[in-house]
C-alpha positions as CSV (number, residue, x, y, z in Angstrom):
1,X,0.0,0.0,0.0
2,X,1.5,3.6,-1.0
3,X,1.0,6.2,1.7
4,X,0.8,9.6,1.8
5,X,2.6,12.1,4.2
6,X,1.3,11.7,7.4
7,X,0.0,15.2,9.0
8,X,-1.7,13.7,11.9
9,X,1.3,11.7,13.2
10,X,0.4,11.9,17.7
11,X,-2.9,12.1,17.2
12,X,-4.5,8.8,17.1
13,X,-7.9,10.1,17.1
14,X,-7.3,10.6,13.2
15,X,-5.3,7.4,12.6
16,X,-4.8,5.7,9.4
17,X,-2.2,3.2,8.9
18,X,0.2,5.9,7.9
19,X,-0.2,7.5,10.8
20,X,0.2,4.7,13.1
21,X,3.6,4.2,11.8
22,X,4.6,8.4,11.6
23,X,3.6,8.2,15.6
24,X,5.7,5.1,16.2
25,X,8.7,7.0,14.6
26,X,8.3,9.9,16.6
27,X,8.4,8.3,19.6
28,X,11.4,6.3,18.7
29,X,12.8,9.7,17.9
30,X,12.0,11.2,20.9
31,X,12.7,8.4,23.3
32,X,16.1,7.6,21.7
33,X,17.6,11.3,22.6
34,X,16.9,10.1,26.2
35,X,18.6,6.6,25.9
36,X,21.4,7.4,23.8
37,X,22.9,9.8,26.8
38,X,23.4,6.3,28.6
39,X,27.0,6.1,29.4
40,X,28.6,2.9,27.8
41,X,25.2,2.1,26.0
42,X,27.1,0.1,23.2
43,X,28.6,-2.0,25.7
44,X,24.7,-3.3,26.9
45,X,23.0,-6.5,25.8
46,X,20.1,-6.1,22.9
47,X,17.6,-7.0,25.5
48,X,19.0,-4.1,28.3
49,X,18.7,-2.0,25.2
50,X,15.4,-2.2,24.3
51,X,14.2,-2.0,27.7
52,X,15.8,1.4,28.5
53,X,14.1,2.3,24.9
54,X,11.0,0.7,26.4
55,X,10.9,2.7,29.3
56,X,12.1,5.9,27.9
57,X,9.1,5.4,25.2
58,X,6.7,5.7,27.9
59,X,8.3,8.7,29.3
60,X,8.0,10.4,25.5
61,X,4.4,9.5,25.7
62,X,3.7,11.9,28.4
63,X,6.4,14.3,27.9
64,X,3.9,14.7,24.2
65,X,0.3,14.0,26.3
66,X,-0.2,11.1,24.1
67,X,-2.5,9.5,26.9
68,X,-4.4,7.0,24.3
69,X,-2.9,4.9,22.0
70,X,-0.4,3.3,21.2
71,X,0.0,1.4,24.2
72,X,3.7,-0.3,24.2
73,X,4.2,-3.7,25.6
74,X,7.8,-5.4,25.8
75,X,8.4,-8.7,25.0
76,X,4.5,-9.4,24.0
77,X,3.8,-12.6,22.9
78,X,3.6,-13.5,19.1
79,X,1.3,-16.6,17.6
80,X,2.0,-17.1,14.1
81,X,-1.3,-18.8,14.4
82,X,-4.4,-17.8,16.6
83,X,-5.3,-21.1,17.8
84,X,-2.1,-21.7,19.2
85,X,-2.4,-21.7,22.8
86,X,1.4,-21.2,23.5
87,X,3.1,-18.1,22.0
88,X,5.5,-19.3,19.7
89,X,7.6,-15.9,20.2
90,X,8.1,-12.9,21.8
91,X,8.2,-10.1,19.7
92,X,10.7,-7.0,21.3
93,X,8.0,-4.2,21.1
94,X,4.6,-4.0,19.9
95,X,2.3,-0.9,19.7
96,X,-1.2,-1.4,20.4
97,X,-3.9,0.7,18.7
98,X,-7.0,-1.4,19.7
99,X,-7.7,-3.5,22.6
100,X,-11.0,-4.9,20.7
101,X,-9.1,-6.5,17.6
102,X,-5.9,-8.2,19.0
103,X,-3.9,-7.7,15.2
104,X,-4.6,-3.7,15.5
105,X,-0.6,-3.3,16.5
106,X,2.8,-2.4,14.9
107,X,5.2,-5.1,15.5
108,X,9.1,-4.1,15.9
109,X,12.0,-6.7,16.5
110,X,15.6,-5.1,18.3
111,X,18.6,-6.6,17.1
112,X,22.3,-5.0,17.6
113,X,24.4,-4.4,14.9
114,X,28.1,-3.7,14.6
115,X,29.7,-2.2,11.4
116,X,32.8,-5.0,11.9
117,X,30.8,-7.6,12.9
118,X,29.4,-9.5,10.2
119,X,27.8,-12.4,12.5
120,X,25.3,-9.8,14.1
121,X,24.9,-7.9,10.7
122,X,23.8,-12.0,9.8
123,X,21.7,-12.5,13.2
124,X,19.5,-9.4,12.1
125,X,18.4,-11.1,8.9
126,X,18.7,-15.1,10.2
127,X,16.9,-14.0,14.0
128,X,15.0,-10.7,12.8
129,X,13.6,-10.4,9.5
130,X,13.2,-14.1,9.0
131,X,11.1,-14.2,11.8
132,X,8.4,-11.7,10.1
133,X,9.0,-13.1,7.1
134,X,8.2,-16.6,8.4
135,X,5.3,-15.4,9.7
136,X,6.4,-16.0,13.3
137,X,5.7,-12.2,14.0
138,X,2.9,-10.3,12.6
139,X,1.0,-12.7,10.7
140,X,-1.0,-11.2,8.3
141,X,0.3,-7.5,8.4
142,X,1.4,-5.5,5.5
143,X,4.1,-3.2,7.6
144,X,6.3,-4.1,10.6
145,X,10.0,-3.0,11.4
146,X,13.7,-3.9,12.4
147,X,15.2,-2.0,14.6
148,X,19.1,-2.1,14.9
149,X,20.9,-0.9,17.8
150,X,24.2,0.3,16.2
151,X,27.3,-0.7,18.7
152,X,29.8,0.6,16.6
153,X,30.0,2.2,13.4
154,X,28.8,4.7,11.6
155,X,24.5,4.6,10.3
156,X,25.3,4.8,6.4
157,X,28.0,2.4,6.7
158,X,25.7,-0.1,8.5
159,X,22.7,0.8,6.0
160,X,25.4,0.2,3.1
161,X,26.8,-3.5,4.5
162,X,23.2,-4.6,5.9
163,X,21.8,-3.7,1.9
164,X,24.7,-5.9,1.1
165,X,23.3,-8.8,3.3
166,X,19.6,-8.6,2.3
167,X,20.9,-8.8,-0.9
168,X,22.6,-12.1,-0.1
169,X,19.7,-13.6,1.2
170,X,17.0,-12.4,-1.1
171,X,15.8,-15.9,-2.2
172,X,15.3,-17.2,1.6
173,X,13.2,-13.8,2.4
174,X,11.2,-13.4,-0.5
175,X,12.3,-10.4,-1.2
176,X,10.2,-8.6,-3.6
177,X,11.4,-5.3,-3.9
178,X,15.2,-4.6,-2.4
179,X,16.6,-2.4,0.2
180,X,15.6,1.1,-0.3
181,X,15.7,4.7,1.6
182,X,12.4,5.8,2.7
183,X,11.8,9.3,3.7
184,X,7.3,8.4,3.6
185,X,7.2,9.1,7.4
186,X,9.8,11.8,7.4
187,X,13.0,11.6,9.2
188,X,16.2,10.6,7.4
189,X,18.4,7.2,7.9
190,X,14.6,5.2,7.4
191,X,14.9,2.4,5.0
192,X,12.5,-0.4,3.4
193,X,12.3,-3.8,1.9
194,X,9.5,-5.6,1.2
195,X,8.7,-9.4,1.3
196,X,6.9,-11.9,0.7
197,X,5.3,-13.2,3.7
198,X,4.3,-17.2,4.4
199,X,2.4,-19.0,5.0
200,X,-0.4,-16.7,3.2
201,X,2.0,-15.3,0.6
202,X,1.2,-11.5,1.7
203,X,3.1,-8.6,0.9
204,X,4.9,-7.1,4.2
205,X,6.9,-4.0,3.9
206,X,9.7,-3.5,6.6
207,X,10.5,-0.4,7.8
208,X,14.2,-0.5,9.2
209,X,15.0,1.8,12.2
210,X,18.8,2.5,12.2
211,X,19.8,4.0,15.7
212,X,23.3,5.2,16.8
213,X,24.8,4.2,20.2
214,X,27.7,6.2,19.8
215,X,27.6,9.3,22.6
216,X,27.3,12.8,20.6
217,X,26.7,16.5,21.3
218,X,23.3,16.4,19.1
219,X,21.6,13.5,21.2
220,X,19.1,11.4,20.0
221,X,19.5,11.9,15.8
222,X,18.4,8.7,13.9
């Protein structure tokens, strides 16, 4: 689906799909300034990560009066089926729009990525993308995201050596249309890919968050 720029993004009494995902990025934006003055945050596990990013999305929330939706939830539980009666993942973040419809969120797996590292550059494909792909995590859904925590590096290298890896491993995650900047929801260092999702053979774009770690005097750019 092609959106259209978003000029509702916070206010989710005017959502559309679009704007669901404009709000999610400016949260992220806003509750990354907070995290990435962390002292030795590179040196943190992906799962102390995300929680500080968790718990400083909360705090963005109210800093912006966003006292409705979404509603964030760590480590929800994913069914890549309904009827299955244990979760068969846990999905890092998910933003809830609806507590009447149980699909009515925006899905995002965390994964850390390292510019010399080319197993975690191959873990964010193998453990995150696969996994949406799959249909592990958001069954169903036409959008979803990566996020990558980025240890060390700089964001454009990253960007350039993870478009490298999708590319590797185009035929095991159906890609249909390749790595791509986005600038739809408005911020820079956003990019896409879209796949082919099983077991329903849907069309699920990923939208790939690309966050510094590195300590800086302009806090909190993506």
């Amino acid at each position: 689906m092609a959106f259209l720029s978003s000029q509702s993004a916070g206010h989710p009494n005017l959502l559309s799909r679009e704007d669901c995902i404009a709000t999610v990025v400016l949260l992220i934006e806003g509750a990354w300034r907070e995290v990435r003055m962390r002292s030795r945050l590179s040196q943190l596990s992906e799962p102390e990560i995300a929680g500080l990013l968790y718990l400083a999305l909360w705090k963005e929330k109210r800093r912006k009066r966003m006292f409705g939706p979404p509603f964030v939830v760590d480590e929800a539980a994913a069914r890549s089926q309904a009827k299955l009666l244990i979760p068969d993942g846990w999905i890092d973040l998910k933003f809830i729009y609806s507590f009447s419809d149980e699909q009515s969120f925006f899905g995002i797996e965390c994964k850390r990525l390292q510019s010399s590292n080319r197993r975690l550059v191959a873990e964010y494909v193998k453990e995150g993308v696969m996994r949406f792909v799959d249909g592990k995590y958001s069954p169903g859904h036409d959008w979803a995201a990566m996020c990558g925590f980025i240890i060390e590096g700089r964001v454009q290298h990253c960007a350039k050596i993870l478009e490298s890896e999708m590319e590797t491993w185009k035929d095991k995650t159906r890609q249909m249309h390749p790595w791509r900047p986005i600038t739809t929801f408005g911020k820079k260092r956003l990019f896409c890919s879209v796949h082919k999702q099983q077991p329903k053979g849907n069309s699920i774009s990923l939208l790939h968050v690309l966050l510094s770690c590195s300590p800086t005097k302009r806090h909190g750019q993506l």
